[in-house]
C-alpha positions in Angstrom: -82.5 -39.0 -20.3 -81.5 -37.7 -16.8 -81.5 -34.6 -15.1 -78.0 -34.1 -15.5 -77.8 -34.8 -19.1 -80.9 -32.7 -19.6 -79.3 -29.3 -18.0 -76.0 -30.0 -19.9 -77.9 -30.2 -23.2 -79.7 -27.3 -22.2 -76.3 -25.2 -21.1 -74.5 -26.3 -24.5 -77.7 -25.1 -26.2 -78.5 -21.8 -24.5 -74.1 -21.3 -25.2 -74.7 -22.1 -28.9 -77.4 -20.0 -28.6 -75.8 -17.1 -27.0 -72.4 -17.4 -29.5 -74.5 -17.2 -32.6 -76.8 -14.4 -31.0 -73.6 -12.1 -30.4 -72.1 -13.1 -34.1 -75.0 -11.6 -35.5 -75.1 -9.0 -33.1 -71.5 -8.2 -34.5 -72.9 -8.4 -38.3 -75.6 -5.5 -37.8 -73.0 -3.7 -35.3 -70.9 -3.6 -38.7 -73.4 -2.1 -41.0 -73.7 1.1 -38.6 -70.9 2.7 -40.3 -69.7 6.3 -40.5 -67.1 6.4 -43.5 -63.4 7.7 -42.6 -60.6 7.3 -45.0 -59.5 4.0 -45.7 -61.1 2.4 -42.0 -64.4 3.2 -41.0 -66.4 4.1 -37.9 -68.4 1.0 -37.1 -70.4 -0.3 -34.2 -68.3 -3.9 -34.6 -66.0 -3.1 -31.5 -69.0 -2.0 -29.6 -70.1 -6.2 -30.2 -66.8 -7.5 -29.6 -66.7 -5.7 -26.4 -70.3 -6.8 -25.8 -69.7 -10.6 -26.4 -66.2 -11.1 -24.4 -68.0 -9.1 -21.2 -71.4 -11.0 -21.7 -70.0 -14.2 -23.0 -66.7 -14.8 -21.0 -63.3 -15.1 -22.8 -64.2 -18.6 -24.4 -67.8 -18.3 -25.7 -67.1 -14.3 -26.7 -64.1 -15.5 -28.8 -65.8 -18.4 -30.6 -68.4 -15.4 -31.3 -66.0 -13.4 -33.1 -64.3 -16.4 -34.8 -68.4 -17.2 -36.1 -68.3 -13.6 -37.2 -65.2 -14.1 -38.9 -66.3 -17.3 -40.8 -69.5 -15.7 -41.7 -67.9 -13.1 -43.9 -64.8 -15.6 -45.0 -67.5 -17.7 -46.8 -69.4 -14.7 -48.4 -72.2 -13.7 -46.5 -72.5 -9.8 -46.0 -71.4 -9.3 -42.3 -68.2 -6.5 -42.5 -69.0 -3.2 -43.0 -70.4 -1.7 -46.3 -72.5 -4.9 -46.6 -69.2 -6.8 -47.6 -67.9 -10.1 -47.1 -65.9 -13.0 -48.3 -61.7 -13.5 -48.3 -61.4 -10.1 -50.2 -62.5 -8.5 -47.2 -60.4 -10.2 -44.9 -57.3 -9.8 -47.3 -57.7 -6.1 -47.5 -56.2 -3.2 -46.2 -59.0 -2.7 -42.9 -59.2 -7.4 -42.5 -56.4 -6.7 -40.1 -58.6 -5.4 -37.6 -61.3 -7.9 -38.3 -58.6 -10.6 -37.6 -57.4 -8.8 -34.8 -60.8 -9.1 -32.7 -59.6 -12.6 -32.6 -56.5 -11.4 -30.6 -58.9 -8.8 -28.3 -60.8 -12.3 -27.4 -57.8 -14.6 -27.1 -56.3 -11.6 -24.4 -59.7 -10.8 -23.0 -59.8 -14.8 -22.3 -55.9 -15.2 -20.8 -56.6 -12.2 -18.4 -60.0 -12.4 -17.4 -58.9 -16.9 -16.4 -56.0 -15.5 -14.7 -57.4 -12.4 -12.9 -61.1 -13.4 -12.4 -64.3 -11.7 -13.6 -64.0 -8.7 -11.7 -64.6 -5.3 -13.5 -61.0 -4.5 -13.4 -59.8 -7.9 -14.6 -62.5 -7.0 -17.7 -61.2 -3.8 -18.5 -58.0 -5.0 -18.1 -58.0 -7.7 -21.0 -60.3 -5.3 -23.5 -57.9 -2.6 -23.1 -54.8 -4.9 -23.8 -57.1 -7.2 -25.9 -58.0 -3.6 -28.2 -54.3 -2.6 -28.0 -53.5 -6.1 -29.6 -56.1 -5.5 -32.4 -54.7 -2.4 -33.1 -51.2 -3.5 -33.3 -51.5 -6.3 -35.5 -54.8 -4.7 -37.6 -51.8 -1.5 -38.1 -48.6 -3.7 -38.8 -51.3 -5.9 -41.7 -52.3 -2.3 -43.3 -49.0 -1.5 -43.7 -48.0 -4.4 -45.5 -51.7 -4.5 -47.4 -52.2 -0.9 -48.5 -51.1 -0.3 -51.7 -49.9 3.3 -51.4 -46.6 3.6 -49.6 -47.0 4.7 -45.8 -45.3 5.3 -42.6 -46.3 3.5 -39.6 -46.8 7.2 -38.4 -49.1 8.1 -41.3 -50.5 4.3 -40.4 -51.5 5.0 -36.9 -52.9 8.5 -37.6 -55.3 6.7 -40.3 -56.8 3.6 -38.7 -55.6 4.1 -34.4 -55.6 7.8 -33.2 -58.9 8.8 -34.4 -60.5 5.6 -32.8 -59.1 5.7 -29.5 -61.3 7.7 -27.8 -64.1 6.6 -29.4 -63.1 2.7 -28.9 -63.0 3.6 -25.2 -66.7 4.9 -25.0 -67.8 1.9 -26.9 -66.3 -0.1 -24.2 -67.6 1.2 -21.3 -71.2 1.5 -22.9 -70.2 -2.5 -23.9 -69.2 -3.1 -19.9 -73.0 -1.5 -18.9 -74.7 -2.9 -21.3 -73.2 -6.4 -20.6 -73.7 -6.1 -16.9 -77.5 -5.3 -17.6 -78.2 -8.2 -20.0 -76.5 -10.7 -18.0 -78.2 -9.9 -14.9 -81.5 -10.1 -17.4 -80.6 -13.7 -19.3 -78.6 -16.6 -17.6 -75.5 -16.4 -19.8 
């Protein structure tokens, strides 16, 4: 085998690597959960910040989509220790699905803009705004109880906001730390 083929095997292995490290990374981030109504306060946007900053647009969405498929075929990854297409089909699997979104808009802005700090915060504010959005317009159309997109947003956005942002920029630090530390 040559040099070449040797450090290409070894990239495509350390990625691998690295995407299945932050899908787990997103599993236990779920499990630290404060309950609040209907959506909880977890640690999951604290990975999917984490993964996209680490990671880059491409590897840090095929981390969330890992996630994702983790808990479609059953295994306990979503909050509460829950998983399979139940979860995903319920009021909060919006949001989960919507982390997909927060990647695909982290990875457009962050190829267009660069890799700059801005460019990152950027495409996980949009990318969160985007999660939001479409995790809000699913519970609406999920929950059983009849809502307002008002009553909606004051359920499962407002109260997240502020503590979204934090987990951001710990995300940002935390990500410009480990990569300095590991060759992502």
């Amino acid at each position: 085998m040559t040099t070449a083929a040797k450090t290409k095997n070894g990239a495509r292995t350390r990625d691998l690597t690295m995407i299945a490290l932050m899908a787990a990374l997103t599993a236990v981030c779920a499990w630290i959960t404060i309950p609040f109504s209907l959506v909880p306060f977890t640690l999951q946007t604290f990975a999917v910040f984490t993964a996209l900053a680490l990671l880059g647009g491409r590897r840090g969405t095929a981390s969330i989509v890992l996630y994702l498929c983790l808990g479609l075929v059953g295994l306990p990854v979503f909050s509460g220790f829950s998983g399979g297409v139940g979860a995903l089909l319920g009021p909060t699997g919006g949001y989960l699905l919507g982390f997909v979104g927060t990647g695909l808009v982290y990875w457009a802005i962050t190829a267009k803009l660069g890799e700059s700090l801005g460019a990152k915060i950027a495409g996980l504010v949009l990318g969160l705004a985007v999660c939001y959005a479409f995790g809000t317009l699913w519970f609406l159309r999920v929950y059983t109880e009849p809502t307002t997109l008002w009553a909606a947003l004051g359920m499962c956005v407002f109260p997240f906001i502020p503590v979204d942002l934090v987990k951001m920029a710990l995300a940002l630090a935390v990500s410009r730390r480990v990569g300095k530390a590991v060759k992502v």
